[in-house]
MIDOSE-1310 file (N, C-alpha, C; in nm, 2 decimals, decimal comma, always signed):
residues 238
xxxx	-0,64/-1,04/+1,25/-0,72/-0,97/+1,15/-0,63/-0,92/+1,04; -0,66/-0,93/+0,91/-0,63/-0,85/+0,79/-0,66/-0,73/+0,70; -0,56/-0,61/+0,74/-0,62/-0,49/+0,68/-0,55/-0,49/+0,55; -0,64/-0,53/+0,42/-0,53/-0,49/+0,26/-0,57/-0,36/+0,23
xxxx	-0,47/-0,30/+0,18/-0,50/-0,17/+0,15/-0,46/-0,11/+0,06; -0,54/-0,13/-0,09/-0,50/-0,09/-0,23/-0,44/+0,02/-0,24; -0,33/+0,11/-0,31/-0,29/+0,20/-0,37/-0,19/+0,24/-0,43; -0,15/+0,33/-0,48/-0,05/+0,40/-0,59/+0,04/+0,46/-0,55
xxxx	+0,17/+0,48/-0,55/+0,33/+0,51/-0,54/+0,25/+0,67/-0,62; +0,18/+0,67/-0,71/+0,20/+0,82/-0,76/+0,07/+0,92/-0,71; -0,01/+0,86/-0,63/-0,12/+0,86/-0,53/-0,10/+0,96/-0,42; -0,10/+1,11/-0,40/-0,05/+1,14/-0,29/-0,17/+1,16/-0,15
xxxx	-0,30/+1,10/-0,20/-0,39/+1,06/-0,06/-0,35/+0,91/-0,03; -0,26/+0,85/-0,10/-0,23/+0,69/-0,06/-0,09/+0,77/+0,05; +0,00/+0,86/+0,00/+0,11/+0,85/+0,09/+0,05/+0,96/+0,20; -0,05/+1,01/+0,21/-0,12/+1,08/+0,34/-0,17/+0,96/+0,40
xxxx	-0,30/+0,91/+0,32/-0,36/+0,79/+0,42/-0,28/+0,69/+0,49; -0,16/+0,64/+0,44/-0,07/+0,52/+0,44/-0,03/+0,61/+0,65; +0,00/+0,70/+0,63/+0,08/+0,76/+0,80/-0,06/+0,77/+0,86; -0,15/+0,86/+0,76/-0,31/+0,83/+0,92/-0,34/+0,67/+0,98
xxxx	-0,31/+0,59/+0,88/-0,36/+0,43/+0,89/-0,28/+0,41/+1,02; -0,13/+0,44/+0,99/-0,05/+0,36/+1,05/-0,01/+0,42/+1,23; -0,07/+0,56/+1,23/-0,11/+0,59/+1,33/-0,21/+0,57/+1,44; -0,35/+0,56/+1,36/-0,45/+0,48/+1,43/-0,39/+0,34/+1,49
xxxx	-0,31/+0,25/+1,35/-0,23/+0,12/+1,45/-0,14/+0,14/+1,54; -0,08/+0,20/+1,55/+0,00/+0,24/+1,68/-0,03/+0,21/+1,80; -0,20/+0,25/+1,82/-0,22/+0,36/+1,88/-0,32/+0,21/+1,93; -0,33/+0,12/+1,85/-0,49/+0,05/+1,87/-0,42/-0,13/+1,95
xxxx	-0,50/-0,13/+2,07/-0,45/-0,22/+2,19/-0,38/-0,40/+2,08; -0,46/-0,43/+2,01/-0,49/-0,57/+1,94/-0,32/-0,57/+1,79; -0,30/-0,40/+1,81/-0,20/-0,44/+1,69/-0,10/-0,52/+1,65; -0,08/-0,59/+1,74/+0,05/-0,75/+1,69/-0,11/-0,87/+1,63
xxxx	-0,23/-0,81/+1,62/-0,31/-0,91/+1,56/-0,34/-0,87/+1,43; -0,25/-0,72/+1,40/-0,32/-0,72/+1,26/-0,22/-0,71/+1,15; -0,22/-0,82/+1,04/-0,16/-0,80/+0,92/-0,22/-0,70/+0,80; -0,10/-0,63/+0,79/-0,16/-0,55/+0,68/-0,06/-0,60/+0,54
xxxx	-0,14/-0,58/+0,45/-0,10/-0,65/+0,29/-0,13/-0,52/+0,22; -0,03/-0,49/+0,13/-0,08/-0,41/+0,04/-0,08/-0,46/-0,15; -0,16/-0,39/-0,15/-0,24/-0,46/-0,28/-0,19/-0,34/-0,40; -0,17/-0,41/-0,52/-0,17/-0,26/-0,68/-0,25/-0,23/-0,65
xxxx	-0,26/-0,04/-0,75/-0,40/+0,00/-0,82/-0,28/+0,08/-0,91; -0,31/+0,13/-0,97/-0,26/+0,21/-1,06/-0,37/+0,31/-1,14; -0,33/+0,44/-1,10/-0,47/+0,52/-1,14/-0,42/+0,58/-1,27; -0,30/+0,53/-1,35/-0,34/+0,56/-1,48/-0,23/+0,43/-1,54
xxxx	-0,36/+0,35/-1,54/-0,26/+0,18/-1,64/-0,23/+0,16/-1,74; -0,29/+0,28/-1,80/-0,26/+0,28/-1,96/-0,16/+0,35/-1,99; -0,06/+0,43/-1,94/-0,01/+0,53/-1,96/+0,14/+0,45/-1,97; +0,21/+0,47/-2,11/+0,34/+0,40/-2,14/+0,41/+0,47/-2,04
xxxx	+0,59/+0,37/-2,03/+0,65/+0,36/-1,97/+0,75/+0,49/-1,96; +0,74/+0,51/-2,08/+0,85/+0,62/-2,10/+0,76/+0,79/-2,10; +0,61/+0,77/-2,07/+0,54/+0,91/-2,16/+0,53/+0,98/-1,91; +0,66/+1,04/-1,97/+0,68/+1,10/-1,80/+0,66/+1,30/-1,86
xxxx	+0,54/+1,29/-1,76/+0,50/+1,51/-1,75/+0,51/+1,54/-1,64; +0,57/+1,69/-1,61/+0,51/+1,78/-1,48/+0,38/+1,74/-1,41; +0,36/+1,71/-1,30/+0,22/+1,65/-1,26/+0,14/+1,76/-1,25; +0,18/+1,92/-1,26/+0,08/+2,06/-1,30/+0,03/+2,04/-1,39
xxxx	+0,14/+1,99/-1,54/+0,09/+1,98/-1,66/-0,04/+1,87/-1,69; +0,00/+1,72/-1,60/-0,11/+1,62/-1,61/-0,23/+1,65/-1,56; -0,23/+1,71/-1,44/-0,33/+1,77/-1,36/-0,45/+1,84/-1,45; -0,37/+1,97/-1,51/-0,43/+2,00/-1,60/-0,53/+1,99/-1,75
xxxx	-0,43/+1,87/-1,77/-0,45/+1,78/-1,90/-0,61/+1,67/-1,86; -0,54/+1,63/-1,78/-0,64/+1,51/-1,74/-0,80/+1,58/-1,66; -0,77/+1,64/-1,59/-0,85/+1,75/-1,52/-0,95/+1,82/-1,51; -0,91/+1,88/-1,66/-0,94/+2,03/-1,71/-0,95/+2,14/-1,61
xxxx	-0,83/+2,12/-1,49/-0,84/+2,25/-1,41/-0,75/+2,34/-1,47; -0,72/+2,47/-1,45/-0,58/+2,57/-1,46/-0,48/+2,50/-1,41; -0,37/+2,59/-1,46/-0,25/+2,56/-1,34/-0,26/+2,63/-1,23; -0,31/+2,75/-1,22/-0,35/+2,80/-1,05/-0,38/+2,70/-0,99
xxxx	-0,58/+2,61/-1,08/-0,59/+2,55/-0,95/-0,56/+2,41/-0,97; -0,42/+2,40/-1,04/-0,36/+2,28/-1,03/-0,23/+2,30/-0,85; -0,20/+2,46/-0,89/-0,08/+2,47/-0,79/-0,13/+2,47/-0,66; -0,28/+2,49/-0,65/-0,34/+2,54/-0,48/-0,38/+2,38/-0,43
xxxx	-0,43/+2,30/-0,51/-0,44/+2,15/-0,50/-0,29/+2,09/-0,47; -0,20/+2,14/-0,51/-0,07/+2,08/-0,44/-0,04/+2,13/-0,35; -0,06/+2,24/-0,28/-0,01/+2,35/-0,18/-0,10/+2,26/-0,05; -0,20/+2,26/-0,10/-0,32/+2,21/+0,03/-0,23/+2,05/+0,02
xxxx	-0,23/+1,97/-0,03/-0,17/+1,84/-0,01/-0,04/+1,85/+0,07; +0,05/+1,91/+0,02/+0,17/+1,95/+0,09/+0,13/+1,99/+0,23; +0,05/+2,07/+0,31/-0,01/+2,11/+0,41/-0,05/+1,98/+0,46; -0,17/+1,92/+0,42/-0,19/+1,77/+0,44/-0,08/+1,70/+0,50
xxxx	-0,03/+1,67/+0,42/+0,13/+1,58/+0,48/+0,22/+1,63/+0,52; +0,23/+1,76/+0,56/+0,29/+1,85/+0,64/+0,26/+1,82/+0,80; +0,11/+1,79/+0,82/+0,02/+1,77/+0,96/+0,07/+1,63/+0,99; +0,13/+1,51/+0,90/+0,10/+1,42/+0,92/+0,25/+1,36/+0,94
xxxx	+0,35/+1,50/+0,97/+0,52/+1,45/+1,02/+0,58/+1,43/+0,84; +0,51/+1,47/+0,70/+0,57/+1,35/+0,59/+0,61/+1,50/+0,51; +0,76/+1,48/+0,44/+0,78/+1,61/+0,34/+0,69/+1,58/+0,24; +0,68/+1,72/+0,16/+0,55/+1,67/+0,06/+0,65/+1,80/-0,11
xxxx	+0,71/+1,79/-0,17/+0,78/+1,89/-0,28/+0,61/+1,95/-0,34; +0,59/+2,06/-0,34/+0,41/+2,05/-0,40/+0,53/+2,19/-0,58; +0,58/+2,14/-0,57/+0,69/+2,19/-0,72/+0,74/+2,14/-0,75; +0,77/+2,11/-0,87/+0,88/+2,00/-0,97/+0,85/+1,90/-0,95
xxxx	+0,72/+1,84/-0,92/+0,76/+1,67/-0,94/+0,69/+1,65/-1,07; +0,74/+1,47/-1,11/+0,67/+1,49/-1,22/+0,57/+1,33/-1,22; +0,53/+1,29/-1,30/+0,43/+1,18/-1,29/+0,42/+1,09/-1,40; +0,42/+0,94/-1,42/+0,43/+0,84/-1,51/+0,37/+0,71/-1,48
xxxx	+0,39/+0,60/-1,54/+0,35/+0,46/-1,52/+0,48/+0,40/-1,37; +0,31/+0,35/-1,33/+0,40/+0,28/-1,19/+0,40/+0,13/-1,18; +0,41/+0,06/-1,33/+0,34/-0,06/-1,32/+0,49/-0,14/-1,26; +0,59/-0,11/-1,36/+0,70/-0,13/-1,26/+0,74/-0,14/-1,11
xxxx	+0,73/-0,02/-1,05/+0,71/-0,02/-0,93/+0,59/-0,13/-0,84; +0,49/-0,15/-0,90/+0,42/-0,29/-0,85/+0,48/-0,40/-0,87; +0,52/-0,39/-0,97/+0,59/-0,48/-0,99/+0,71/-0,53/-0,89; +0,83/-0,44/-0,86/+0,89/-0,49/-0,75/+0,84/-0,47/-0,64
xxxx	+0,75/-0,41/-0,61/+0,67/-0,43/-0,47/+0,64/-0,59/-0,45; +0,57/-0,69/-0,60/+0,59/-0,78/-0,52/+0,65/-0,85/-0,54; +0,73/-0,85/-0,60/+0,90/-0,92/-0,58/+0,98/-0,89/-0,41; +0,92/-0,72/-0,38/+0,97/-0,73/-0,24/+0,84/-0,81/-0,12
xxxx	+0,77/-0,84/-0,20/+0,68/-0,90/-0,08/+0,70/-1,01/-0,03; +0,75/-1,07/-0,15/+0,82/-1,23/-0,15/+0,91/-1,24/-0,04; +0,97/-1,14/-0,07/+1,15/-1,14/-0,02/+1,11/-1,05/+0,19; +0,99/-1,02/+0,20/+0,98/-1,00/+0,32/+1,03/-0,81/+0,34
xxxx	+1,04/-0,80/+0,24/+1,09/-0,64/+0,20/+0,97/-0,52/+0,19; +0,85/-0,61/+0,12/+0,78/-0,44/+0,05/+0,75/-0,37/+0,18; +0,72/-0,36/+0,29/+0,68/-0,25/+0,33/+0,83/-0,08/+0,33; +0,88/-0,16/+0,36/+1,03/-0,08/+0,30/+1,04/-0,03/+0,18
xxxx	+1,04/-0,12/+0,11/+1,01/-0,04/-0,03/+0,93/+0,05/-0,07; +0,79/+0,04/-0,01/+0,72/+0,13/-0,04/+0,71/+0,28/+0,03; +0,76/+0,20/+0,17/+0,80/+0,38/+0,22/+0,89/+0,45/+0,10; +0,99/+0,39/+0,06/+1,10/+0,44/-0,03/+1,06/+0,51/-0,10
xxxx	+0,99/+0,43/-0,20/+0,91/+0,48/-0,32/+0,86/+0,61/-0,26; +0,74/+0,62/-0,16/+0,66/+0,73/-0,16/+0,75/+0,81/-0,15; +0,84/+0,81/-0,05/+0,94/+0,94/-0,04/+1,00/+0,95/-0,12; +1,02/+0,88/-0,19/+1,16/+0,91/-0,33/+1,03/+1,02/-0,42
xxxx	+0,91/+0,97/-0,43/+0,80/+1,07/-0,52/+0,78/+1,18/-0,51; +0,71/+1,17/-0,38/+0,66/+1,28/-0,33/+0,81/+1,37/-0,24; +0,87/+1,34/-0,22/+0,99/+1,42/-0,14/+1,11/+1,49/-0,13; +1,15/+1,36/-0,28/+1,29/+1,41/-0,33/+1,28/+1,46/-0,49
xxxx	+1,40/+1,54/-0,52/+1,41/+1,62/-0,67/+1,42/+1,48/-0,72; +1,47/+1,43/-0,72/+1,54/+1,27/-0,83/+1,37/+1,19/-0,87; +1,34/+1,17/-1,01/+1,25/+1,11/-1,06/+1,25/+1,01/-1,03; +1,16/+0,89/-1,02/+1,14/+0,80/-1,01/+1,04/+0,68/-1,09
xxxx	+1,02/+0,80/-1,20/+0,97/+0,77/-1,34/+1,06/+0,74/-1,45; +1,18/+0,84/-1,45/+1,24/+0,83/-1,62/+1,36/+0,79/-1,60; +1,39/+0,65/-1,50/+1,57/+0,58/-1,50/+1,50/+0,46/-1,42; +1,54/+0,34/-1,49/+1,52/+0,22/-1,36/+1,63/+0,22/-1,27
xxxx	+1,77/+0,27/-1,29/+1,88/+0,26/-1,20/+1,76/+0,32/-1,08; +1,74/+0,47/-1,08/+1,67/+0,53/-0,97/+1,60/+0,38/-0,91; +1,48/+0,32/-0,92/+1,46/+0,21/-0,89/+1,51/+0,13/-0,84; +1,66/+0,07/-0,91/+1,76/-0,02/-0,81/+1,76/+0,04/-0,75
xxxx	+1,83/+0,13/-0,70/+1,88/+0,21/-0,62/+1,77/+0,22/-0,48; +1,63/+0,22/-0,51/+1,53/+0,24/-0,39/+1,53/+0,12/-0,34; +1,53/-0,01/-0,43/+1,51/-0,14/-0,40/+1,62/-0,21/-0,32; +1,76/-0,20/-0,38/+1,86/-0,20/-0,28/+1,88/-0,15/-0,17
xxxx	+1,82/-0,03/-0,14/+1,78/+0,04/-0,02/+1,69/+0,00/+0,10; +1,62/-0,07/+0,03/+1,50/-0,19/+0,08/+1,56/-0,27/+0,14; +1,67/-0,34/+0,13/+1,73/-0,49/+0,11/+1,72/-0,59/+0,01; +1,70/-0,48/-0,07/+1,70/-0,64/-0,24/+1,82/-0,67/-0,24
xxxx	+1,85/-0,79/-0,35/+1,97/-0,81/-0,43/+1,96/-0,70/-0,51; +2,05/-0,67/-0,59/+2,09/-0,61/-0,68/+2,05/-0,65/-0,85; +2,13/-0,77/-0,88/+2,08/-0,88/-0,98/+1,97/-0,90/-0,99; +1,93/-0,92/-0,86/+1,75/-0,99/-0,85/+1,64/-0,91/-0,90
xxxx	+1,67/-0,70/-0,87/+1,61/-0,63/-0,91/+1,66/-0,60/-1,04; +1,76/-0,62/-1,11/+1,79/-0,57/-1,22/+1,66/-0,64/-1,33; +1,67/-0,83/-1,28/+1,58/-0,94/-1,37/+1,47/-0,86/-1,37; +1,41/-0,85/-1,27/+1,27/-0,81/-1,23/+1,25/-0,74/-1,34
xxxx	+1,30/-0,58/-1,35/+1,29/-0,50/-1,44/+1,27/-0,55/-1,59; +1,38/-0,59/-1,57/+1,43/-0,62/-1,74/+1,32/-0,75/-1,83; +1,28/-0,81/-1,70/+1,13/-0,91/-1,79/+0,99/-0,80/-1,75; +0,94/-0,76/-1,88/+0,79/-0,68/-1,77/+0,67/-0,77/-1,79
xxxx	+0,72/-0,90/-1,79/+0,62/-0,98/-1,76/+0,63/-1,02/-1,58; +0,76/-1,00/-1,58/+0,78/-1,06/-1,41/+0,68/-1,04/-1,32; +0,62/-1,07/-1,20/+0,55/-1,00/-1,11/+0,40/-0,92/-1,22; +0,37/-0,96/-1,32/+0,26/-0,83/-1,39/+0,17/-0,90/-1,38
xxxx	+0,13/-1,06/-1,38/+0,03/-1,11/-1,36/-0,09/-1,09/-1,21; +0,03/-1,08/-1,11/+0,06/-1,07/-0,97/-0,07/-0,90/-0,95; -0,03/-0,78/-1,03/-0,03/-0,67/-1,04/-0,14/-0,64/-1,11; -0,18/-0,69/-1,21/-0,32/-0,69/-1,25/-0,42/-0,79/-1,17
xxxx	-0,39/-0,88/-1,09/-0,48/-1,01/-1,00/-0,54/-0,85/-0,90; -0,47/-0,78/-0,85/-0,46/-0,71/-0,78/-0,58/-0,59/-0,79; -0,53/-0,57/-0,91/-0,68/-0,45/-1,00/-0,78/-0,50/-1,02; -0,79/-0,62/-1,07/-0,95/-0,71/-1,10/-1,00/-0,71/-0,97
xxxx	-0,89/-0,75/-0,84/-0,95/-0,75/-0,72/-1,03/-0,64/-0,64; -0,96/-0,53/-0,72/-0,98/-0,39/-0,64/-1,18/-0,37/-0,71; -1,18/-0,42/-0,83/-1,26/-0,39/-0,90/-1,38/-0,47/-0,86; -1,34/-0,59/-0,85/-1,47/-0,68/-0,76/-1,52/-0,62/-0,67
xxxx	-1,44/-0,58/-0,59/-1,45/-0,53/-0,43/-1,55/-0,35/-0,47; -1,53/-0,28/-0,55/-1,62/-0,17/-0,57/-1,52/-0,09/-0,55; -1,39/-0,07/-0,58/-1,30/+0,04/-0,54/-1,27/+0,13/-0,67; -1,29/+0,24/-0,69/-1,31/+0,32/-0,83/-1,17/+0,41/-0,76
xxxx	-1,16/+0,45/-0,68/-1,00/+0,54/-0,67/-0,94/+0,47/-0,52; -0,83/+0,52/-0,50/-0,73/+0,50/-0,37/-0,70/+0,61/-0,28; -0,63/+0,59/-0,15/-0,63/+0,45/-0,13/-0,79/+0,40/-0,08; -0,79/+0,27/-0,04/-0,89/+0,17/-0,04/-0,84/+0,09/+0,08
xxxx	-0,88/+0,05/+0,17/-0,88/+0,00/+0,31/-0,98/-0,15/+0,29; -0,97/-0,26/+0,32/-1,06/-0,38/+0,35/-1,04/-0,44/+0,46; -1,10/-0,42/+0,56/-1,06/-0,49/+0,69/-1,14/-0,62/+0,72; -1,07/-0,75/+0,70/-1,12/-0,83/+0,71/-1,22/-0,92/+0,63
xxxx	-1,20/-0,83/+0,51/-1,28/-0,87/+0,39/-1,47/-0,82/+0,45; -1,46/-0,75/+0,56/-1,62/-0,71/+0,60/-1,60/-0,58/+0,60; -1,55/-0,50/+0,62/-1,56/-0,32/+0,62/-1,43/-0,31/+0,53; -1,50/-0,21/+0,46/-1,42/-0,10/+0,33/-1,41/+0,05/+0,39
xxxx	-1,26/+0,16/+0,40/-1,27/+0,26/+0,42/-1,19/+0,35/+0,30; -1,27/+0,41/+0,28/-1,23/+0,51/+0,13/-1,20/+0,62/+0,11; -1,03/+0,66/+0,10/-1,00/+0,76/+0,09/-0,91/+0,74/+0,24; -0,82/+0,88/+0,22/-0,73/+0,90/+0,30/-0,80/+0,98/+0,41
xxxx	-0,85/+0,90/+0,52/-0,99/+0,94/+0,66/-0,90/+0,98/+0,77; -0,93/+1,01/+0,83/-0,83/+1,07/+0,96/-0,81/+0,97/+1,06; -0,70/+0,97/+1,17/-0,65/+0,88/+1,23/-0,82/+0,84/+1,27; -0,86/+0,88/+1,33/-0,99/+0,84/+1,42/-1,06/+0,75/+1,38
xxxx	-1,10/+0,79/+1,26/-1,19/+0,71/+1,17/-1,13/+0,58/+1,14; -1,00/+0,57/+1,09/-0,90/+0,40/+1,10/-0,91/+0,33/+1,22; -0,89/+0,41/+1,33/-0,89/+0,37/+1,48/-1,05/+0,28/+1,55; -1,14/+0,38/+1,47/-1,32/+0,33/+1,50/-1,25/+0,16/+1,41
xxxx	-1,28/+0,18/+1,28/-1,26/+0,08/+1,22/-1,19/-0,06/+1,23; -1,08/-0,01/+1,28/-1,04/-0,14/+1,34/-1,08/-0,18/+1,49; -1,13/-0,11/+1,57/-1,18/-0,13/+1,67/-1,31/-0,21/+1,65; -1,37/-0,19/+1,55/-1,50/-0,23/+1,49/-1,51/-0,38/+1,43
xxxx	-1,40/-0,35/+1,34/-1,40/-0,52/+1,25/-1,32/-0,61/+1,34; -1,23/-0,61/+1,45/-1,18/-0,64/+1,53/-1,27/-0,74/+1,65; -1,36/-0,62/+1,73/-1,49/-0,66/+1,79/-1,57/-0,72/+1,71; -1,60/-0,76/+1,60/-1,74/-0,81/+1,55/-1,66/-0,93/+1,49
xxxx	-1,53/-1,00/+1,53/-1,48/-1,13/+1,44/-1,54/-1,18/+1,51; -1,59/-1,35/+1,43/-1,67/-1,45/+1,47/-1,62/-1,52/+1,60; -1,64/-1,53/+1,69/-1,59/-1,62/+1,79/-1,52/-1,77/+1,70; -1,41/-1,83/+1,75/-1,38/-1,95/+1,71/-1,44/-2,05/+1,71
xxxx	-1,44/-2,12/+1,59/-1,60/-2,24/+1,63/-1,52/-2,38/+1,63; -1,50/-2,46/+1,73/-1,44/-2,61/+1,75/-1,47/-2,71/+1,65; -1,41/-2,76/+1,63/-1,48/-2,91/+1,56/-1,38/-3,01/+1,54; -1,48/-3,12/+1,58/-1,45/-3,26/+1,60/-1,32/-3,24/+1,74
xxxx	-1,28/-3,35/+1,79/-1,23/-3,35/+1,88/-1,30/-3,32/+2,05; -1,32/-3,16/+2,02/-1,36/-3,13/+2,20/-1,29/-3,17/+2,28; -1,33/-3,16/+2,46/-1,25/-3,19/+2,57/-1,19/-3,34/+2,52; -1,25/-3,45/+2,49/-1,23/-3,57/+2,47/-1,13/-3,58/+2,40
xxxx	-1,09/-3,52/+2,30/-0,99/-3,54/+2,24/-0,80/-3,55/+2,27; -0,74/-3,61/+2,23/-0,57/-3,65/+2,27/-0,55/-3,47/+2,25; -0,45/-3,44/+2,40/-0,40/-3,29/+2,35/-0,30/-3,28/+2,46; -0,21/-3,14/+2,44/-0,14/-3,10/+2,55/-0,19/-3,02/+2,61
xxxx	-0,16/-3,00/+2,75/-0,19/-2,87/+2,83/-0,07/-2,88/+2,93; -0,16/-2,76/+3,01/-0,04/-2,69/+3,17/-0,04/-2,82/+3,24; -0,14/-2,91/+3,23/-0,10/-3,05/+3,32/-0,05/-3,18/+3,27; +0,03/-3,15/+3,15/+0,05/-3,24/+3,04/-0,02/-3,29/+2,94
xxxx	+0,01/-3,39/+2,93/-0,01/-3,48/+2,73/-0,09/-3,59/+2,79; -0,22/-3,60/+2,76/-0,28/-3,71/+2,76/-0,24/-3,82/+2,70; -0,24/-3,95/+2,81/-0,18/-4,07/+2,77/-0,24/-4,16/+2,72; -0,30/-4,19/+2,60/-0,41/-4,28/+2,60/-0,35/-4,41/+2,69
xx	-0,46/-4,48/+2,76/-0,47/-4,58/+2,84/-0,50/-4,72/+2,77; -0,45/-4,82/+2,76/-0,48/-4,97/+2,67/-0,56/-5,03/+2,77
């Protein structure tokens, strides 16, 4: 079974949902049967590479809340991912374009890397003082930490065509599919779960899309056909 599961490095219900998901898997009998893929979204694609603010200040901006109830919205999230084992900074961070960051995500997916990376990222965001918006060194630096080459992440960067095709396929896809924010859950391409839902609710779901795959349908061949088994290799007879 295939769970893809759209979202954003600057998303902090994608780095809450991302530990509820991955605890329901733990936890769920069938899990060496399930691949999980993660897919772009980027909840602000327009936003240049260099235009990095206080995420109080964007909150606000984009919003129209206060900064009170920009700071009590960060305090409750922090609490959130407090419950969920994950540090959460709900002061000083700040917020920018993550097209980059998609971008080596799948440069690391190639290389057998992104799930690494992306823990990286979330933590480097949400956890540590060090930006992760306004230096790409910051970036080598997470991606090497991953297991990249060095060189290999430097290219990446330095073309922003690399991997961008890859990263917008990803948003059209999100968009087909009816997904207007993150994160976004598809299990199996037959159930969608939206938003960052509590272990339980991942746990029903995969338990659900799991039970309801199609039985495997045979064709051509059947018993009759040349095969191996526990009693050996059938020998055709002249």
């Amino acid at each position: 079974m295939r769970v893809e599961i759209w979202s954003d490095i600057a998303c902090p219900w994608c780095y809450v949902g991302k530990a509820r998901f991955e605890k329901a898997l733990r936890d769920f009998p069938y899990r060496d049967d399930v691949e999980v893929v993660h897919r772009s979204f980027e909840l602000d694609p327009g936003r240049a590479k260099g235009d990095v603010q206080p995420v109080i200040t964007m909150l606000t901006k984009k919003y129209g809340m206060s900064a009170a109830q920009a700071e009590a919205g960060e305090d409750n999230l922090g609490a959130q991912a407090a419950a969920e084992g994950l540090d959460y900074r709900t002061r000083g961070r700040d917020h920018g374009s993550t097209f980059d960051m998609h971008r080596l995500l799948h440069f690391a997916k190639e290389q057998g890397r992104q799930e690494q990376l992306l823990d990286l990222l979330y933590r480097a965001n949400f956890a540590e003082e060090r930006s992760v918006f306004d230096d790409d060194e910051r970036l080598v630096e997470l991606a090497v930490a991953a297991g990249l080459e060095t060189a290999a992440v430097r290219a990446v960067l330095a073309d922003p065509e690399a991997y961008a095709d890859d990263v917008r396929a990803d948003e059209r896809e999100a968009a087909q599919l009816g997904a207007s924010g993150v994160p976004f859950f598809v299990l199996d391409r037959t159930y969608g779960v939206s938003g960052a839902q509590p272990a339980e609710v991942f746990a029903q779901a995969l338990t659900q899309a799991y039970g309801e795959r199609p039985p495997l349908e045979i064709v051509g061949g059947g018993e009759d056909a040349d095969a191996c088994g526990p009693d050996g290799c059938a020998v055709p007879q002249r």
